[in-house]
C-alpha positions in Angstrom: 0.0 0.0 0.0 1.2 3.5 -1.0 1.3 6.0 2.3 1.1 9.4 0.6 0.9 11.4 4.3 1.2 14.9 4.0 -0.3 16.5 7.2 2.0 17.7 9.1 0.2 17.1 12.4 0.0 13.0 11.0 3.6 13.1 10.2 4.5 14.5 14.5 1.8 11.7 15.2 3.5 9.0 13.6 7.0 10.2 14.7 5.6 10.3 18.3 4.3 6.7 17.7 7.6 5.5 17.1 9.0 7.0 20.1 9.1 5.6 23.6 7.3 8.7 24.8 3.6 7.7 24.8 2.4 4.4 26.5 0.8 1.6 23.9 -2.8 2.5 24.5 -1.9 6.4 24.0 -0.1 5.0 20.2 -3.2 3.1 19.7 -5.6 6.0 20.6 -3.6 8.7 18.4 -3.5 6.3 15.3 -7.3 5.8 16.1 -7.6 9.9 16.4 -5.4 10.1 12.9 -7.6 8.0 10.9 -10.7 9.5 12.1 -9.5 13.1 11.1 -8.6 12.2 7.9 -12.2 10.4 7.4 -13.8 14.1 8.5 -11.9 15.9 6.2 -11.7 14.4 2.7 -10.4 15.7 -0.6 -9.4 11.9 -2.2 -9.8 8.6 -2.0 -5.9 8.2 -0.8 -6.7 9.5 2.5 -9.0 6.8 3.1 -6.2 4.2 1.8 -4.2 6.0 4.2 -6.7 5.5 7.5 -7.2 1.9 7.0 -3.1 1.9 7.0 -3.7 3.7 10.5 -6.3 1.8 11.5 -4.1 -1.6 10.8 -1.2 -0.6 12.8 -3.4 0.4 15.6 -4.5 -3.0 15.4 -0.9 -4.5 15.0 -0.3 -2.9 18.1 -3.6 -3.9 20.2 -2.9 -6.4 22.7 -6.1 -8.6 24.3 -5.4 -5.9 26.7 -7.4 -3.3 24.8 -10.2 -5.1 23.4 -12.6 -1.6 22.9 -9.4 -0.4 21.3 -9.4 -3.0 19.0 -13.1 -3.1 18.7 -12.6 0.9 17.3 -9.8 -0.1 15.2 -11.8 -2.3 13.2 -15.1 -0.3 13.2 -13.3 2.5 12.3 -11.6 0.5 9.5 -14.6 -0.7 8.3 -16.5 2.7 7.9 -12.8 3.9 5.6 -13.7 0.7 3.5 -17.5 1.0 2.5 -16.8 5.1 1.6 -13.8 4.5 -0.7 -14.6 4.3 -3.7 -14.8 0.9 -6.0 -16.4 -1.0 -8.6 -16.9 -4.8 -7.4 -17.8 -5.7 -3.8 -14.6 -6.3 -2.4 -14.3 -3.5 -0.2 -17.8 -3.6 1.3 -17.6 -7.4 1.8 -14.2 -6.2 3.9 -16.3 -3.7 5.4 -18.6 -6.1 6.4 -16.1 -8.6 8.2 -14.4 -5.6 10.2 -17.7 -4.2 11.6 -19.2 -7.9 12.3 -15.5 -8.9 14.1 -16.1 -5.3 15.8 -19.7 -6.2 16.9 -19.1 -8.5 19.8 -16.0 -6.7 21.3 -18.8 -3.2 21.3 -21.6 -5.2 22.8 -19.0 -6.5 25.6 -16.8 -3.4 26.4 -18.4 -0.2 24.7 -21.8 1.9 24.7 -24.9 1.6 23.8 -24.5 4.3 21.0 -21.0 2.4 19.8 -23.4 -0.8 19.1 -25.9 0.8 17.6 -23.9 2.8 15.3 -22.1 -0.2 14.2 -25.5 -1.6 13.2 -26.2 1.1 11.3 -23.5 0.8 9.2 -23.4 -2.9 8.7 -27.1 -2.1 7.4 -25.4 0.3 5.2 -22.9 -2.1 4.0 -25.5 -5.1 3.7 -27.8 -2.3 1.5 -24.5 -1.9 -0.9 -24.0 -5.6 -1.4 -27.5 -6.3 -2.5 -26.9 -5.8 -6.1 -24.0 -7.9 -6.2 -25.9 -11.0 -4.4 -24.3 -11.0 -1.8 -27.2 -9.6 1.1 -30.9 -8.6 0.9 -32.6 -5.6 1.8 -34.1 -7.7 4.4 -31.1 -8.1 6.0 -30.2 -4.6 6.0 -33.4 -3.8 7.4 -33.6 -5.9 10.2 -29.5 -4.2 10.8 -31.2 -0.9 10.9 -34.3 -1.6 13.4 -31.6 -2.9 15.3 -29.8 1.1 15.8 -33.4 2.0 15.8 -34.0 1.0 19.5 -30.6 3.3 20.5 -31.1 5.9 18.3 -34.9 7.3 19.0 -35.6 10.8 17.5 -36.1 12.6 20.5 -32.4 11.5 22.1 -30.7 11.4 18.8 -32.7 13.5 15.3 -29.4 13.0 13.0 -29.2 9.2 13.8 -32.7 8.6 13.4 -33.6 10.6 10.7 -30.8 9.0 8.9 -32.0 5.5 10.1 -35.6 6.4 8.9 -34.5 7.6 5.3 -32.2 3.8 4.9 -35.1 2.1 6.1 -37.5 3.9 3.4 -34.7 3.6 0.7 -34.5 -0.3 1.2 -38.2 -0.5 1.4 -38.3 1.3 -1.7 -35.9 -1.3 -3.1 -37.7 -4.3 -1.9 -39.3 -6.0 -4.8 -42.4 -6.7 -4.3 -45.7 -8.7 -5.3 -48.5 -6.5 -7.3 -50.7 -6.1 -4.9 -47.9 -5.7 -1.8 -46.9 -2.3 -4.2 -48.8 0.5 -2.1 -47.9 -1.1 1.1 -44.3 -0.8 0.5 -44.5 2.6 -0.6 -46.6 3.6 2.3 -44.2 2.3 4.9 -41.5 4.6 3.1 -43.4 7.3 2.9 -44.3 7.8 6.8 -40.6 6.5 8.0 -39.9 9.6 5.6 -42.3 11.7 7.3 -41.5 9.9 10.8 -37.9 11.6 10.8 -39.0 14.9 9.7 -40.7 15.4 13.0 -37.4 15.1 14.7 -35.2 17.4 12.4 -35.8 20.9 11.4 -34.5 23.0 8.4 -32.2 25.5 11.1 -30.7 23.0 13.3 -30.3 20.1 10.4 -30.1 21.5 7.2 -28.5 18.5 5.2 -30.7 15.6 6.8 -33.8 17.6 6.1 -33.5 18.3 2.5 -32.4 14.9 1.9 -35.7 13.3 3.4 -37.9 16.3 1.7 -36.0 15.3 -1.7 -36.5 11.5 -0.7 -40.6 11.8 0.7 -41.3 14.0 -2.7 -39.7 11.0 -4.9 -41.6 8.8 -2.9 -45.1 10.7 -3.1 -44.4 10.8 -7.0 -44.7 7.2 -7.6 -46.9 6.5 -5.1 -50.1 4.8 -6.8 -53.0 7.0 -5.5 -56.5 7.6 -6.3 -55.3 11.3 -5.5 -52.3 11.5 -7.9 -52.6 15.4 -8.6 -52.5 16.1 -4.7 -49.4 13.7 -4.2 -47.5 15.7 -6.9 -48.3 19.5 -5.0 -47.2 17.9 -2.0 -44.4 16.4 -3.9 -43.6 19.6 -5.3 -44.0 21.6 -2.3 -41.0 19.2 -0.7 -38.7 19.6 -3.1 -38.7 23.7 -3.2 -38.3 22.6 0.8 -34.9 20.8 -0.1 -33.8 23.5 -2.5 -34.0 25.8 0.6 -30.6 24.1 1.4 -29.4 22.3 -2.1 -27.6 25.3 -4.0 -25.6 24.4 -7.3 -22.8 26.5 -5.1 -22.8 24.0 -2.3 -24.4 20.8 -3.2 -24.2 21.3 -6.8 -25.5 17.5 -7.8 -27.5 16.9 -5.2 -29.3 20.4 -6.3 -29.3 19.1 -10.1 -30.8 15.9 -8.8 -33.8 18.0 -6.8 -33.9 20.3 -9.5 -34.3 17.1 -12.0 -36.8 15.5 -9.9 -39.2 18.7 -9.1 -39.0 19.2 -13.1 -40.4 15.3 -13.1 -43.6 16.6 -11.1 -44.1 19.6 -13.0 -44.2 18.1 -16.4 -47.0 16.0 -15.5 -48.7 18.5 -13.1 -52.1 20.7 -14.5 -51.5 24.4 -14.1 -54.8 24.6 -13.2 -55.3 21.1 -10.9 -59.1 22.3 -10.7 -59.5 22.3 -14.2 -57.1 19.6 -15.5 -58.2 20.0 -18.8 -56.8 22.6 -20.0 -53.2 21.5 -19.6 -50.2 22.6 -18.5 -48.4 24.8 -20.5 -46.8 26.6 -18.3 -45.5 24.0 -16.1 -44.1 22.2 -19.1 -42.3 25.6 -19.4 -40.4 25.5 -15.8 -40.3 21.6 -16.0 -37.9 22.4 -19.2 -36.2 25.4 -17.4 -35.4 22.8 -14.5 -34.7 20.2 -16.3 -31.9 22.7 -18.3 -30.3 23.8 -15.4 -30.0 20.3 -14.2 -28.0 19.3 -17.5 -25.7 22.0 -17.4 -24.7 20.8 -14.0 -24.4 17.1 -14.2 -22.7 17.8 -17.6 -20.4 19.8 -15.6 -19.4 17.4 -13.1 -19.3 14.6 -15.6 -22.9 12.9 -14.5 -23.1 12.0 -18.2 -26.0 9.0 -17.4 -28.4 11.7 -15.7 -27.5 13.8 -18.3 -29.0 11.1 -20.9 -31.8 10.7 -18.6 -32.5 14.8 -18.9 -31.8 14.9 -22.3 -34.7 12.6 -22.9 -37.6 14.2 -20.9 -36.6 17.4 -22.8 -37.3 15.4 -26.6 -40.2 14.7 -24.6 -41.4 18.0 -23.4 -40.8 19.0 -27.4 -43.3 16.3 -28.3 -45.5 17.5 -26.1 -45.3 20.9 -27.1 -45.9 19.8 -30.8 -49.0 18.1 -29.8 
């Protein structure tokens, strides 16, 4: 493995490390402390190469002395693993070993919170191996109601909302039967709505325009008597997300909203009492959105969303000509 360090705080770390000045669970605790900062703060996939490097020689140094050490070590390692990125399922399936070796070590020596978290992100994990064959959305599910009965909404909003969104997302992903459709849909849609009681646009910007983006995809396909009062509401949540999601600051994630919100308006009357006469004028800002969107995801290389944009605007065109 290539160790391309250039902090200058990691590099003291290390040299400290080395030294006799620190006692063994101090080394273990500032390799531990190294590899976390470098997960907080990334700019490239090397500097998660380089914390699982830290996080192995904290555990080359772990003794059965510090099994919580240990325990963090690999938790720690595994989180490094699942966020770099790779094609294949190699590094999640690595993920997956370090957090389940991790498991019993937490539930022994460590909190509550500790436990739980590493449940979450085994769900997370378990959710990424599902295309490959290799898990089932079941499995992940049952991995997040576990984290569920730490992380309640009133004690902990960020947790839980984020727990609430997975959930919906795997239900979402869950084939189902025909008729089990709506159900599955409708169990998304209120753990959706179930974490935005708990999270508010001032104190958690990020978590609650992701779960208005996520509740207005949902409320789109839901199948409804009601459709055109599913897409105001559906509508009405994504201008909530685009309160945070800027093209300065989330740029993608605010081509993805702005994508998605052009999705409701192309099929939305701009009169919903009169529905007849059509809708003109939303077709208008769905192709103004939809433009927008392009420009970004052709920016930042997104060049399958940008096919997926370039087609509902040949679209809109059709509809225009008829």
């Amino acid at each position: 493995m290539t160790i391309t360090f250039n902090d200058a705080n990691v590099k003291a770390a290390l040299a400290a490390i080395e030294s006799d000045g620190a006692t063994l669970d101090e080394k273990i605790e500032m390799l531990i402390e190294m590899a976390t900062g470098l997960q907080k703060r990334i700019k490239s996939s090397q500097q998660l190469e380089d914390a699982v490097f830290l996080y192995h020689r904290g555990l080359e140094l772990c003794s059965p002395d510090y099994p919580l050490l240990q325990a963090r070590c690999l938790s720690g390692m595994g989180t490094a693993l699942r966020t770099i990125p790779a094609e294949g399922e190699s590094r999640l399936l690595e993920a997956k070993t370090a957090y389940e070796t991790a498991l019993p070590l937490l539930e022994k020596y460590a909190s509550s919170e500790e436990v739980a978290e590493v449940h979450m992100n085994i769900g997370v994990v378990l959710q990424g191996l599902v295309p490959f064959g290799k898990a089932t959305m079941q499995d992940a599910i049952k991995a997040y109601q576990k984290a569920a009965k730490v992380f309640i909404g009133e004690n902990y909003p960020q947790e839980f909302s984020i727990l609430q969104n997975n959930i919906a997302i795997a239900y979402l992903s869950t084939p189902l039967a025909l008729d089990g459709e709506e159900m599955r849909q409708a169990i998304a849609i209120q753990s959706f709505e179930a974490a935005l009681k708990w999270v508010t646009l001032t104190d958690h910007p990020s978590e609650y325009a992701m779960l208005k983006n996520n509740l207005a995809n949902a409320l789109q396909s839901f199948p409804s008597t009601h459709p055109i009062e599913n897409n105001l509401k559906a509508l009405a949540a994504y201008d909530e997300a685009l309160k945070v999601r800027t093209p300065q600051n989330t740029p993608i994630e605010w081509a993805n909203t702005m994508s998605n919100k052009a999705n409701v308006l192309f099929n939305l009357p701009d009169d919903v009492e009169h529905p007849e006469k059509g809708n003109q004028n939303n077709l208008m800002e769905a192709k103004t959105c939809y433009q927008k969107a392009q420009e970004v995801f052709s920016q930042y290389g997104q060049w399958e969303q940008v096919e997926i944009v370039k087609k509902a605007l040949q679209d809109i065109e059709v509809r225009f000509g008829s």
